[in-house]
N, C-alpha and C positions, 0 to 999 in steps of 0.2 A: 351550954345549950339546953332547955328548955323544953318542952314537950308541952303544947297548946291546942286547944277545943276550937273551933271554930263555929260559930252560930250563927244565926239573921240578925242575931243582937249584935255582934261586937264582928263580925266579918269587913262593916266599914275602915274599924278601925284598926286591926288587923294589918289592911293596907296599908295604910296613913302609915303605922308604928313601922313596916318595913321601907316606907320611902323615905323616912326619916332618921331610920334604923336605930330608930328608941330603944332603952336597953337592950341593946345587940337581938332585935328581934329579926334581924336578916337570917342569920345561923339559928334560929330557932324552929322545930320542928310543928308544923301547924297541922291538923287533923280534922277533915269534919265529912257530916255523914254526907252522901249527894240524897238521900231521905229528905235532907232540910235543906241541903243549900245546892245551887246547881253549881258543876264547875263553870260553868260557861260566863257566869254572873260573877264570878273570881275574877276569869281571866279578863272580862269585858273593863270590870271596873281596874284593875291590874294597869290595863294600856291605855285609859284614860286618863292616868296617875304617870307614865312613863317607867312603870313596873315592868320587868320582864319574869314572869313567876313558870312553874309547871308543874304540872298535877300529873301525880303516876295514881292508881289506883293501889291501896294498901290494902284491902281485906274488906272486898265488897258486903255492902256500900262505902266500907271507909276508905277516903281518900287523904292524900297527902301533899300539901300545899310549901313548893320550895322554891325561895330568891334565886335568880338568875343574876339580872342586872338592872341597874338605872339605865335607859335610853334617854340619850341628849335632844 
């Protein structure tokens, strides 16, 4: 498992990598500030994707972005 930044640069793909679960990035830990990114623009694009993800807060403003499930 992995420990990962998450930015406006690469948060797309991010996604993409855990629907696909590209080198095991499901079980990897994703981190980004809500400064840069909002959670809501996660979650949004998350269930456009059929991602099921959830954000706890880790040490305001850092958050922490973690796989649930693929929905069918």
């Amino acid at each position: 498992m992995a420990s990962k930044k998450i930015t406006l640069e690469n948060y797309k793909d991010v996604i993409d990598e855990m629907v696909k679960n590209t080198n095991g990035s499901r079980s990897d830990s994703h981190y980004f500030s809500q400064n840069e990114l909002s959670p809501e623009t996660l979650k949004q694009l998350a269930w456009e994707k059929n991602l099921l993800v959830t954000i706890e807060n880790f040490d305001n403003p850092i958050s922490k972005l973690t796989f649930l499930e693929i929905l069918n």
